[in-house]
PyMOL Python script that loads the backbone (N, CA, C, O; Angstrom):
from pymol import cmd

cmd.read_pdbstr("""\
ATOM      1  N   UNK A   1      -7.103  51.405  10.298  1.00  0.00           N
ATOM      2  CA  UNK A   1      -6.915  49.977  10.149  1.00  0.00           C
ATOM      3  C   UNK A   1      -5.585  49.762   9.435  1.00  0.00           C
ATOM      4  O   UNK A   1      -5.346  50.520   8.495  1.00  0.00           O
ATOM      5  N   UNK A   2      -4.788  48.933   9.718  1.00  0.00           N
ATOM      6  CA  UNK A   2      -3.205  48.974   9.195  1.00  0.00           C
ATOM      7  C   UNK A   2      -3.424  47.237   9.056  1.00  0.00           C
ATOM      8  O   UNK A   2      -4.263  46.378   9.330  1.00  0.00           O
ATOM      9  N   UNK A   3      -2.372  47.338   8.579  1.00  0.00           N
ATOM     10  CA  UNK A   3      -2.559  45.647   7.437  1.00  0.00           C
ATOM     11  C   UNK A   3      -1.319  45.429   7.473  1.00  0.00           C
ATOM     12  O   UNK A   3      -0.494  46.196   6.977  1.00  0.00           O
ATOM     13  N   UNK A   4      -0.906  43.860   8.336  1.00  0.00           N
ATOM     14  CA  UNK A   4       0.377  43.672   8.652  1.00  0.00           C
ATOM     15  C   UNK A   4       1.446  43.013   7.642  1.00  0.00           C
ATOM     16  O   UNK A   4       2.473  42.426   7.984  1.00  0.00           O
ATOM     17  N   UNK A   5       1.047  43.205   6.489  1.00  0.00           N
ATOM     18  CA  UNK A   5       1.809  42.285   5.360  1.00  0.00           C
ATOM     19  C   UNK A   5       2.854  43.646   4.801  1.00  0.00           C
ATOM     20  O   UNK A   5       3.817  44.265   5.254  1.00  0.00           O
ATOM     21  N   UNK A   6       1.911  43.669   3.397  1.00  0.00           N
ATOM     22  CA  UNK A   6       3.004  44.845   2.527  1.00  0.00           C
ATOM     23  C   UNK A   6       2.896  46.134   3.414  1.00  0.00           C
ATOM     24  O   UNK A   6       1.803  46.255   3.969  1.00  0.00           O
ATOM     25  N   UNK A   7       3.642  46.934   3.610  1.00  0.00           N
ATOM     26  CA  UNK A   7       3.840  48.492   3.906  1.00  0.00           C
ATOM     27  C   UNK A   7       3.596  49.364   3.461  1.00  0.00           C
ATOM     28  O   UNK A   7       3.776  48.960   2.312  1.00  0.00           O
ATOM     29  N   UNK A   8       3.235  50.573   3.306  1.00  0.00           N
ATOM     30  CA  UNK A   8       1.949  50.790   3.638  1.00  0.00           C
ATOM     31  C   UNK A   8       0.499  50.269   3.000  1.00  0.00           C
ATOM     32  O   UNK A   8       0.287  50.271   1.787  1.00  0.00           O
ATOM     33  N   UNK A   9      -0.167  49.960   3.686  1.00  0.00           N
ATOM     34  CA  UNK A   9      -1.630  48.793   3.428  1.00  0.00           C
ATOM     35  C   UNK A   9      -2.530  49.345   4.169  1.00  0.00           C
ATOM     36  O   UNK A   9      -2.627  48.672   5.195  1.00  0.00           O
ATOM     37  N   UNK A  10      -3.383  50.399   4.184  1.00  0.00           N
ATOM     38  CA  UNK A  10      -4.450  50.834   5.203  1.00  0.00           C
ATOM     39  C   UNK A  10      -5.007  51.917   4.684  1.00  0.00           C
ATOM     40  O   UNK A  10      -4.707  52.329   3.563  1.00  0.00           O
ATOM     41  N   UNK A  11      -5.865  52.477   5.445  1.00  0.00           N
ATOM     42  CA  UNK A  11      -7.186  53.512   5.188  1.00  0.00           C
ATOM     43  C   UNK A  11      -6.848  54.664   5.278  1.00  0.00           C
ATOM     44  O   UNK A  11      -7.153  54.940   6.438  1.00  0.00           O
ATOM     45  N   UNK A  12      -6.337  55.703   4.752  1.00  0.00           N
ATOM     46  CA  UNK A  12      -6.246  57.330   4.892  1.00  0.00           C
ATOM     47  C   UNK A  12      -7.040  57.951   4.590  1.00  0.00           C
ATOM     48  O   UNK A  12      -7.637  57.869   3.517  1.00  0.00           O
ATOM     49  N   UNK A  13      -7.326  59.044   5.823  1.00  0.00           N
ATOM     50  CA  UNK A  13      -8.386  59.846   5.253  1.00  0.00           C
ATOM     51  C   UNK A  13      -8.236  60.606   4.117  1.00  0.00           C
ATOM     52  O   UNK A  13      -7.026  60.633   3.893  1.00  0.00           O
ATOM     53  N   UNK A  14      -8.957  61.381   3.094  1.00  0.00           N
ATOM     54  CA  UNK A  14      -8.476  62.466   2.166  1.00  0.00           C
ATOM     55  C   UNK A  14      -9.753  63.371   2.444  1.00  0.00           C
ATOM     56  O   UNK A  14     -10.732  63.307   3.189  1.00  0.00           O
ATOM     57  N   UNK A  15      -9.199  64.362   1.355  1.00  0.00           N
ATOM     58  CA  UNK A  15     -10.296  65.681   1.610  1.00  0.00           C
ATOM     59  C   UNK A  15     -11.741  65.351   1.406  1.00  0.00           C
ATOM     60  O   UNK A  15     -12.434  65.733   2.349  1.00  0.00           O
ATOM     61  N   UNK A  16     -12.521  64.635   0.260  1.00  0.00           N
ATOM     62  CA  UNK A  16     -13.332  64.018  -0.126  1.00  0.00           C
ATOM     63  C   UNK A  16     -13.920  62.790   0.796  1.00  0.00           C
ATOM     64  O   UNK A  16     -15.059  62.330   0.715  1.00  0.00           O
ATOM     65  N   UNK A  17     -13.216  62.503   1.401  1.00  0.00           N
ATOM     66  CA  UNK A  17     -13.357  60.517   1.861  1.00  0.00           C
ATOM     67  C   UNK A  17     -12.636  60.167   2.295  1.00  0.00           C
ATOM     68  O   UNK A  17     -11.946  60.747   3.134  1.00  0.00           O
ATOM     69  N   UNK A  18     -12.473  58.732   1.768  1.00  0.00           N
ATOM     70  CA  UNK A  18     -11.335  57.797   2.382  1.00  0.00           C
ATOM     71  C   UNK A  18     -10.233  57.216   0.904  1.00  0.00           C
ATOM     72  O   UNK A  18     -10.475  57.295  -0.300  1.00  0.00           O
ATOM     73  N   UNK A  19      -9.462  56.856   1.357  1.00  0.00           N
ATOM     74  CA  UNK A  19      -8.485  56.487  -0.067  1.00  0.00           C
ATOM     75  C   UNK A  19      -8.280  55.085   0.626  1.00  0.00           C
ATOM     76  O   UNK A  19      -8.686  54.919   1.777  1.00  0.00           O
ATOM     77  N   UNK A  20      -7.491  53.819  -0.250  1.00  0.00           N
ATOM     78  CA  UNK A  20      -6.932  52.490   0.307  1.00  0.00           C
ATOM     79  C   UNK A  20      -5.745  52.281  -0.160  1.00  0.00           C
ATOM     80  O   UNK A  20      -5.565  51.884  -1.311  1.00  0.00           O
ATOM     81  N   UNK A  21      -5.037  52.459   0.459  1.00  0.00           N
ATOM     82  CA  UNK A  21      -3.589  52.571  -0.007  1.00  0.00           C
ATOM     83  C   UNK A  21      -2.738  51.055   0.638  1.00  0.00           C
ATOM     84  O   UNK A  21      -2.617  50.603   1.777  1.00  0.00           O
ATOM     85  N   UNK A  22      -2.183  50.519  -0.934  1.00  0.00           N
ATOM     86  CA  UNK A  22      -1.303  49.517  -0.784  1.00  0.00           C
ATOM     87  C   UNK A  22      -0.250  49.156  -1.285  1.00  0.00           C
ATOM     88  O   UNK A  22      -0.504  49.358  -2.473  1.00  0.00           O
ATOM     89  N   UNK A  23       1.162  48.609  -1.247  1.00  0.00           N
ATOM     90  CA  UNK A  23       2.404  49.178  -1.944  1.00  0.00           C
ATOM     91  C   UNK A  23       3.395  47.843  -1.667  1.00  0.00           C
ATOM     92  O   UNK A  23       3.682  47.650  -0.486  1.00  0.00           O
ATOM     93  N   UNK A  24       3.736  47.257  -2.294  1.00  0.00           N
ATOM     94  CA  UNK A  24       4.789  46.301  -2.344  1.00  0.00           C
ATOM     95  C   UNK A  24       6.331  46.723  -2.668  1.00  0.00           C
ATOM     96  O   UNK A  24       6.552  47.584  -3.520  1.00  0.00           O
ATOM     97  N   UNK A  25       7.005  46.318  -2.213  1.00  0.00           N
ATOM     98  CA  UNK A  25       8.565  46.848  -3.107  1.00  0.00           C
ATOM     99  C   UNK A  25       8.420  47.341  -4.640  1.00  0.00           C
ATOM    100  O   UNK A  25       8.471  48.455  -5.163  1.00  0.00           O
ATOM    101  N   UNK A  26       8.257  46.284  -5.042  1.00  0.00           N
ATOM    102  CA  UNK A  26       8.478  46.681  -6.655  1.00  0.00           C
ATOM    103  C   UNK A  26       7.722  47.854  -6.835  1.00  0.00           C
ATOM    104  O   UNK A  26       8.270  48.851  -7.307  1.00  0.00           O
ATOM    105  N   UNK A  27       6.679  47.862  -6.559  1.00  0.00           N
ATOM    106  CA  UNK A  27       5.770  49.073  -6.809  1.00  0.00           C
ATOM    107  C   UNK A  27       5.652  50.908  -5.883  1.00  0.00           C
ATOM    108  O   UNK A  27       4.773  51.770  -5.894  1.00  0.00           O
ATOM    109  N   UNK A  28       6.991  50.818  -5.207  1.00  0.00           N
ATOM    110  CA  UNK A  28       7.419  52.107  -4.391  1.00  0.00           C
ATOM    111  C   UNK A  28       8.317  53.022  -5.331  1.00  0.00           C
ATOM    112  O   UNK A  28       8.861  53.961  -4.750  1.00  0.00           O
ATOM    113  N   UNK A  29       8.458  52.946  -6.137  1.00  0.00           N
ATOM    114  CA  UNK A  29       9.219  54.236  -6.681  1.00  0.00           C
ATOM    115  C   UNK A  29       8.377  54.307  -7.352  1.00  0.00           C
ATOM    116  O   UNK A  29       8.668  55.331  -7.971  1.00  0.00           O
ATOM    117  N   UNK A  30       7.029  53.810  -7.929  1.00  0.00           N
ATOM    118  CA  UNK A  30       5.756  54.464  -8.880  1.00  0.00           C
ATOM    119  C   UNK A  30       4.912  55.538  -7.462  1.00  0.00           C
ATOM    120  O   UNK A  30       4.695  56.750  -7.470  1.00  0.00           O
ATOM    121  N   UNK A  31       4.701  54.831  -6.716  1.00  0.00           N
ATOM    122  CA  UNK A  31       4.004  55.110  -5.282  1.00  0.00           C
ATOM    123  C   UNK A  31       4.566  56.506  -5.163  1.00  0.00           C
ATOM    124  O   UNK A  31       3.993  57.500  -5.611  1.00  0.00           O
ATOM    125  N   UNK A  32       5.658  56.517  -4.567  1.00  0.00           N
ATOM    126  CA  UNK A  32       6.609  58.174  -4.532  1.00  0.00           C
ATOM    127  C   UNK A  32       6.266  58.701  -5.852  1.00  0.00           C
ATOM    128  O   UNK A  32       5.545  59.690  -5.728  1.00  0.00           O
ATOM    129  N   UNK A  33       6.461  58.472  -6.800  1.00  0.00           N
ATOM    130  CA  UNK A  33       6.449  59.247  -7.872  1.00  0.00           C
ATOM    131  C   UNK A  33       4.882  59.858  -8.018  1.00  0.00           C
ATOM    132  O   UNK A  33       4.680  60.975  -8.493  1.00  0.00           O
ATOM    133  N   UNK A  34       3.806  58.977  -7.545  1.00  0.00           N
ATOM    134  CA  UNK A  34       2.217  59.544  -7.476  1.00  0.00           C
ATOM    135  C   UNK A  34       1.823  60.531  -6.567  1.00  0.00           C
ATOM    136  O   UNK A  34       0.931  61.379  -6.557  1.00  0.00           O
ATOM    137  N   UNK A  35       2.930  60.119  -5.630  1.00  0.00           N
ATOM    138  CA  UNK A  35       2.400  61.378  -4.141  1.00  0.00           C
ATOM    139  C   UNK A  35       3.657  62.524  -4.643  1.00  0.00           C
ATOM    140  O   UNK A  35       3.523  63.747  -4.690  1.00  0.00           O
ATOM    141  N   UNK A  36       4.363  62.069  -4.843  1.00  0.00           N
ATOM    142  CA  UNK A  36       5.321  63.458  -5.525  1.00  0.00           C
ATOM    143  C   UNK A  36       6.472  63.791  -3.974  1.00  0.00           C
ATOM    144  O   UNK A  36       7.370  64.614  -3.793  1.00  0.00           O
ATOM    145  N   UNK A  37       6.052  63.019  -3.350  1.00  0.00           N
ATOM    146  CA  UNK A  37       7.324  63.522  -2.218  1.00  0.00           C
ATOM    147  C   UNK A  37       8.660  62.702  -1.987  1.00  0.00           C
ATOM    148  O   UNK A  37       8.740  61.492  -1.776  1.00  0.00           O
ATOM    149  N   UNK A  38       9.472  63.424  -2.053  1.00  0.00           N
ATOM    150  CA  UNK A  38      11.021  62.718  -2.466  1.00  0.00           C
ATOM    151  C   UNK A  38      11.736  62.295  -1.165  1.00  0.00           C
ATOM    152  O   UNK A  38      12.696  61.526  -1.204  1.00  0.00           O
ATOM    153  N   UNK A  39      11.256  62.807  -0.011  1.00  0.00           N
ATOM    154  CA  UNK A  39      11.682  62.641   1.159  1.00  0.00           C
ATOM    155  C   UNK A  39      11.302  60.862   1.184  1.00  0.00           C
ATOM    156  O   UNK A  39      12.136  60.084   1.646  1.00  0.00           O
ATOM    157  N   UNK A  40      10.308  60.490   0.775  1.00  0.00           N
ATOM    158  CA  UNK A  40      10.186  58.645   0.775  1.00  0.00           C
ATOM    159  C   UNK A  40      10.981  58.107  -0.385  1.00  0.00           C
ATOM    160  O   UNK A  40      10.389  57.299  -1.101  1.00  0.00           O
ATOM    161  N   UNK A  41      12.175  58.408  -0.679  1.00  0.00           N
ATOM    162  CA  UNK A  41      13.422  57.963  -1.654  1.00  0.00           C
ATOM    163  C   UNK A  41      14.421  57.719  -0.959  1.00  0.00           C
ATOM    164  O   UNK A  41      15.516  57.403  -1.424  1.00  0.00           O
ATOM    165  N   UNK A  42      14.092  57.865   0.507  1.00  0.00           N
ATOM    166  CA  UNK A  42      15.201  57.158   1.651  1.00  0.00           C
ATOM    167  C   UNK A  42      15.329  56.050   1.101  1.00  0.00           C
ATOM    168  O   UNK A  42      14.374  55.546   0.508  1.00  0.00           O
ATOM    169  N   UNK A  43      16.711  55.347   1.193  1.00  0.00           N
ATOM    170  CA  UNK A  43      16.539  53.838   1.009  1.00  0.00           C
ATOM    171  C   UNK A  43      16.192  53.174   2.060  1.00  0.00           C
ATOM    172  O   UNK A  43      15.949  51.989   1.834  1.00  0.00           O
ATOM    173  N   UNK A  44      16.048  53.633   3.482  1.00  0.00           N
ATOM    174  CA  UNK A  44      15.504  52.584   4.637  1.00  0.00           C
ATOM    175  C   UNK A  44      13.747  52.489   4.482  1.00  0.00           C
ATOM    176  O   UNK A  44      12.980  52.144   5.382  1.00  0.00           O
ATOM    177  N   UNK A  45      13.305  52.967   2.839  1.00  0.00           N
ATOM    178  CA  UNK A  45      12.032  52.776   2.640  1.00  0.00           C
ATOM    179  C   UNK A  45      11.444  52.200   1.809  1.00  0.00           C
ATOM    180  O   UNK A  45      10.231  52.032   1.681  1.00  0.00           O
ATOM    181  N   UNK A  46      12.811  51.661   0.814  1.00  0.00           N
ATOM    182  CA  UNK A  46      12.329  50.823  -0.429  1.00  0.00           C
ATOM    183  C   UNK A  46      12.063  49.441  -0.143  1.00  0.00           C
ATOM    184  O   UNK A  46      11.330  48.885  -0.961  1.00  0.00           O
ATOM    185  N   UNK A  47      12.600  48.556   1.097  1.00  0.00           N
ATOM    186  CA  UNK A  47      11.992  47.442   1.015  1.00  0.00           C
ATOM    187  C   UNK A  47      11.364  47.098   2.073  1.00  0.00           C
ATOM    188  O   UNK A  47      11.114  48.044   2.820  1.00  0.00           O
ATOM    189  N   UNK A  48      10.911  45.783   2.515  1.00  0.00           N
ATOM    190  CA  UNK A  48       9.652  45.379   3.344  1.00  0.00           C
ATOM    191  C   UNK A  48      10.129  45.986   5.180  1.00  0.00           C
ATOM    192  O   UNK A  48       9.480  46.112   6.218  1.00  0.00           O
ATOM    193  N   UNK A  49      11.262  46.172   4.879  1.00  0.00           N
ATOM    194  CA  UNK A  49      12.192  46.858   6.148  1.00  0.00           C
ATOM    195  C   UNK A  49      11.288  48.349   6.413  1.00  0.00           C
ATOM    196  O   UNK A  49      11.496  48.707   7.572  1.00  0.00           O
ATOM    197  N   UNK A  50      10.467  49.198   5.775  1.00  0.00           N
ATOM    198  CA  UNK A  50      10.189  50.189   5.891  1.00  0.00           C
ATOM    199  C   UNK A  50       8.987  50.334   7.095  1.00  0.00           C
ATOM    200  O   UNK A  50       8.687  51.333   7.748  1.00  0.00           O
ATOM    201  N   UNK A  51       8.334  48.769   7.146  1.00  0.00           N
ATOM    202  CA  UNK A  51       7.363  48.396   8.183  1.00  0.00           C
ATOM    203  C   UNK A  51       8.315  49.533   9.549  1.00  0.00           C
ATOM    204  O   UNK A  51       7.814  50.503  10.118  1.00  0.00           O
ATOM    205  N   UNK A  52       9.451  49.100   9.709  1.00  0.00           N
ATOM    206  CA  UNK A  52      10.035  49.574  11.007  1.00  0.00           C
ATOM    207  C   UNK A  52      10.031  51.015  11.015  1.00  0.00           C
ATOM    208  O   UNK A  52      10.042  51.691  12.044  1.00  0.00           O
ATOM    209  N   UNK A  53      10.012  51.550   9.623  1.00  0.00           N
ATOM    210  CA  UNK A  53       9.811  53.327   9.873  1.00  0.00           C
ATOM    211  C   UNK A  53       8.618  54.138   9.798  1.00  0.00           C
ATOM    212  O   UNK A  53       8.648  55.179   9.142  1.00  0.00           O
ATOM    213  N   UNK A  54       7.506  53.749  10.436  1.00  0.00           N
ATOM    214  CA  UNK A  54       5.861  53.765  10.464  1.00  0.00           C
ATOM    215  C   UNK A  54       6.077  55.345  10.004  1.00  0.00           C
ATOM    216  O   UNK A  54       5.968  56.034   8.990  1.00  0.00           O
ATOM    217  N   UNK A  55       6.501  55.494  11.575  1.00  0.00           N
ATOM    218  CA  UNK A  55       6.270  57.100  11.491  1.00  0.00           C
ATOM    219  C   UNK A  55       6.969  58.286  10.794  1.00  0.00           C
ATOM    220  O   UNK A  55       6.522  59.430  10.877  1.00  0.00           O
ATOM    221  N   UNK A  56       8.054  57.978  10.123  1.00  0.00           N
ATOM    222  CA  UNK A  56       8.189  58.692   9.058  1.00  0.00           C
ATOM    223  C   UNK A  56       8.003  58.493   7.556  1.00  0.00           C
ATOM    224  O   UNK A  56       8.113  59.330   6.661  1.00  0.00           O
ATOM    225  N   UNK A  57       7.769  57.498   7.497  1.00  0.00           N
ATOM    226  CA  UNK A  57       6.392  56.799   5.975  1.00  0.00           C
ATOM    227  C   UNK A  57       5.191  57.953   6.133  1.00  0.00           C
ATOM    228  O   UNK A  57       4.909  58.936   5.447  1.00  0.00           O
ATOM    229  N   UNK A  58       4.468  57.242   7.657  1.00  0.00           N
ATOM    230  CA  UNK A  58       3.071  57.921   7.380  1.00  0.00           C
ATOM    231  C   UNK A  58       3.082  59.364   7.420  1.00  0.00           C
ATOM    232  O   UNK A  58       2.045  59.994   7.217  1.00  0.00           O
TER     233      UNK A  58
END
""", "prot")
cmd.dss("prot")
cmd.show_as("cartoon", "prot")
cmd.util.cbc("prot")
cmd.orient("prot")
């Protein structure tokens, strides 16, 4: 289920379950910093523009 507002906004599976993951601008360099991967420190990912890079977000 994907959620057409903020980027990323939807259901991922995890090892356990399910997680709900949701992320506004301001709140993406905490986001990267929780998942720990630096490859989403592109800048074509810090603002609402990142909608257009699905597939290398997800």
């Amino acid at each position: 289920m994907r959620h057409h507002g903020g980027y990323p906004a939807q259901i991922y599976p995890c090892r356990d379950g399910y997680v709900v993951l949701g992320t506004e601008p301001a709140g993406w360099d905490a986001f990267v910093d929780l998942v720990g991967d630096e490859t989403l420190r592109n800048p074509d990912f810090a603002g609402l523009d990142r909608r257009n890079c699905r597939q290398e977000v997800d």
